[in-house]
N, C-alpha and C positions, 0 to 999 in steps of 0.2 A: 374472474375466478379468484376466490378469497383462499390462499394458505396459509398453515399454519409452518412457521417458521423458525427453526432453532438457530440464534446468531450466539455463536460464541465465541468471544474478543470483543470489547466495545469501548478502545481505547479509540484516537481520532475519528479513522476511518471507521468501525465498526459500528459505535454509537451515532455517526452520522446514518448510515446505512441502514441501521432499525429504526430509526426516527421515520424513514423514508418509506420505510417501510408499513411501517403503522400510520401515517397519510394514506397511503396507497389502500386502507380496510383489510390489511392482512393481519392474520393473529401471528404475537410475535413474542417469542419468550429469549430470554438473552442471560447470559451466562459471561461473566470477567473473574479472573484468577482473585483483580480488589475490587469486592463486592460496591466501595466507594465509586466508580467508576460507572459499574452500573447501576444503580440505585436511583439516577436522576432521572431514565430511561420511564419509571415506574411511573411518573409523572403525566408520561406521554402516553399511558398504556400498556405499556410492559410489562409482562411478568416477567421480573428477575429471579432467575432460579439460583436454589445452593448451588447445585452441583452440575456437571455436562451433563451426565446423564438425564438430569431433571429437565436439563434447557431442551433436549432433543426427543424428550418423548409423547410418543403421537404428531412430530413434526414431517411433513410433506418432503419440504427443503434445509437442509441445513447450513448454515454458512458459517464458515471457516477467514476469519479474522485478525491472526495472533501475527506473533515479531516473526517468527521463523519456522523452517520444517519440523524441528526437533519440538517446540512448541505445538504445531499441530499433531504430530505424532501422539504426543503425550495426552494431550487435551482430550483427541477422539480415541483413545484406548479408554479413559474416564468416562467416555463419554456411550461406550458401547452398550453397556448393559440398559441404556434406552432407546437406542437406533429402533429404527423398524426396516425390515426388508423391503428392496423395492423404493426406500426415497431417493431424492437425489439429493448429493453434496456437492456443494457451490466451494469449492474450493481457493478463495482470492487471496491469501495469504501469498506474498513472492516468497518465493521458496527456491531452493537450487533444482537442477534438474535431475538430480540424482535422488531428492526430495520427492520429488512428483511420482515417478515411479511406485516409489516405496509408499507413498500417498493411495496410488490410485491399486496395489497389489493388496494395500488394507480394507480401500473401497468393496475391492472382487469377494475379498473371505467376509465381508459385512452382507452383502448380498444390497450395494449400495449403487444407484449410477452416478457415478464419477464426470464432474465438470472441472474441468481444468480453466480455472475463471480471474485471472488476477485485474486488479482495475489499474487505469493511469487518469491520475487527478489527484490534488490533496485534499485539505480541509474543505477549503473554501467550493470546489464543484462538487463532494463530497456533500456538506450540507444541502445544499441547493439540488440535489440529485440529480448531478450533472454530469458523472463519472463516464468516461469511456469502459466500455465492460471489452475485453480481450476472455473470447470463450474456446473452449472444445469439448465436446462431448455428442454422443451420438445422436444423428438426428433426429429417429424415430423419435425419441426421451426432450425432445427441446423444451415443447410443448409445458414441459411441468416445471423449467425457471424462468420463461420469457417474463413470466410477469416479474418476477424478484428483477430482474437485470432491469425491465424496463421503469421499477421504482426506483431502483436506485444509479440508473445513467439517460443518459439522452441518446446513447450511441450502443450500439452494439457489433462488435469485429468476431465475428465466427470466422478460427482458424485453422479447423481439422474437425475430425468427426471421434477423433482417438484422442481422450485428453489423459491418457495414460503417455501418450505421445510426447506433450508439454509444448506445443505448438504455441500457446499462448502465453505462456511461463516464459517463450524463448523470443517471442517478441516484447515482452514486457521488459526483459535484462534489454535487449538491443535501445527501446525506448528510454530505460532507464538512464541507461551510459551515457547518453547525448545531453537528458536532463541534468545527469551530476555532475559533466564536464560545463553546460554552459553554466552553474550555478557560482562553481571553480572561478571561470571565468570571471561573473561579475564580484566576486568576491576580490581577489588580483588585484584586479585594474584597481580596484576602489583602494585596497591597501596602500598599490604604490604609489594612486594617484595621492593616497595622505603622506607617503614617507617622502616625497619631491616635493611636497607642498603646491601641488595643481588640483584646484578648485572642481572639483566633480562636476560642477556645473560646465566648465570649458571643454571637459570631456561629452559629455550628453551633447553638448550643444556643436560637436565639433561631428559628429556622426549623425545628428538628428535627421530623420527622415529618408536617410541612405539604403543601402543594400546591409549594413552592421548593426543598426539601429533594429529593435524590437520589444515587444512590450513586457516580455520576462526579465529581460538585462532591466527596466524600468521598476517595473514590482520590487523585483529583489533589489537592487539600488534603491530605493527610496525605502524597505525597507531597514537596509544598513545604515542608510545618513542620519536614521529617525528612529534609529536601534527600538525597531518595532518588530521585535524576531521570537515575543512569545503573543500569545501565545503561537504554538509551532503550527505553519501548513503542513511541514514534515520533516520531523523531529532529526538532530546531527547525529544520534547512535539508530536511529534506523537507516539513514542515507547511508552510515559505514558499514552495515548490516548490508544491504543491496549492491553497495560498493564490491564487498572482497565476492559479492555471489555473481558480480559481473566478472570478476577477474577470474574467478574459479571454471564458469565455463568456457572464455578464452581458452585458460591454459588447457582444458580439456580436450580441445577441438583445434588444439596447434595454433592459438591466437593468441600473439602477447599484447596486453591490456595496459601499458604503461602508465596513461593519463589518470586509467580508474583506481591503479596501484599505488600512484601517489597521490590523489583524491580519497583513499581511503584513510592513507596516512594523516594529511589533512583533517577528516572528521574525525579522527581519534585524537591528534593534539587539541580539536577543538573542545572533544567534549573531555579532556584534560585540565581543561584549563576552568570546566564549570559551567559551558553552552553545552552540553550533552542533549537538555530536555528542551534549547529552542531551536528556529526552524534554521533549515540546514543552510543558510546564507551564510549563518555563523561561522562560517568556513574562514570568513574574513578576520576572525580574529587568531586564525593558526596562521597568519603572518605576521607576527609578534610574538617576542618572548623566546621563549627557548623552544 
């Protein structure tokens, strides 16, 4: 089935995800606040539209891309006077849960069906179209984004039928925390293992192969030793971004969030300090300095 698809946001994720798109024989018109961003797009196929509106009209599916709720909010109010009744919006942006809602009660007055669809992956399965897709949305309706999801993931986790629900939004924060925390982690050890003066290597090699040993502490270690942290898998003021959106539903649901509380902190001295725009290992340098 060929659709026509409006992606609007085409920063990491979202430019990888119309790329994948347009392999897959879908028509695909895409929409970035800096038209620089998508312009490359054009290359591949793309019509890059001025405006939301233009990106979404006469689109089947539309996908939602941006940093945050209030960025989608904004985006798809611009973007209305080209909706058509009856598509469906892929909604992937992480967004609070309080977001989703207010997401999917703007889907209802658009006369839109609403996917509650955020991905876990970065750049790198991102490109390669390899994203795990976290869905909800009614099933009768699936039918008309299987293909979008299955261009741009190898996986698909349907987790409710109601993505007004946020069923996938809320397993994605859970996903999320565990990511930020072990990211934390290698970032730390790496720190203290340079402020003691112990050789990273003694470290690796003292855990190799064990039950502590894994291939993320390795990525991200090897990319700190070899300050290889642009361009970003996924950028320090988006991870502080997701960061306080993990703490916020915590605190909403009687959960205090401690680790993510000070990992937020963390990504905000980092990108303080000038790593803002690389990838969020750069954690390791909010252990230095003030």
């Amino acid at each position: 089935m060929t659709l026509t698809v409006g992606v609007l946001g085409t920063g990491i994720m979202g430019a990888a995800m119309a790329r994948n798109l347009l392999k897959a024989g879908h028509v695909v018109q895409v929409w970035n606040r800096s038209r620089k961003k998508a312009a490359p797009l054009e290359i591949d196929g793309a019509d890059v539209a001025a405006t939301p509106a233009d990106a979404v009209d006469g689109a089947d599916v539309v996908l939602t891309m941006l940093y945050d709720g209030d960025a989608v909010s904004e985006v798809m109010r611009q973007a209305a006077p080209g909706l058509q009744a009856g598509a469906a919006w892929v909604q992937s942006t992480t967004v609070s849960l309080e977001s989703v809602g207010e997401l999917a009660r703007f889907a209802e007055h658009q006369g839109l069906v609403f996917f509650d669809a955020p991905v876990l992956g970065t750049r790198q399965p991102a490109e390669a179209g390899q994203l795990t897709v976290l869905a909800a949305g009614p099933v009768d309706q699936r039918s008309a984004v299987e293909p979008v999801f299955e261009a741009v993931g190898a996986r698909t986790v349907w987790t409710g039928a109601d993505g007004a629900a946020g069923s996938s939004t809320r397993l994605k924060l859970v996903a999320n925390s565990w990511v930020l925390a072990a990211t934390h982690g290698v970032a730390e050890s790496l720190a203290l293992a340079k402020g003691l003066g112990v050789d990273p290597e003694d470290f690796f090699g003292l855990i190799s192969g064990g039950p502590l040993d894994m291939g993320y502490l390795r990525a991200k270690g090897d990319a700190i030793l070899a300050d290889r942290l642009s361009p970003a898998s996924f950028a320090v003021v988006t991870a502080e971004k997701d960061a306080r959106l993990i703490v916020e539903a915590g605190q909403a649901h009687g959960v205090r969030m401690d680790v993510a509380a000070a990992g937020a902190e963390r990504f905000r001295r980092a990108a303080e300090q000038g790593h803002g725009d690389e990838d969020m290992a750069a954690s390791y340098y909010a252990s230095f300095g003030s």
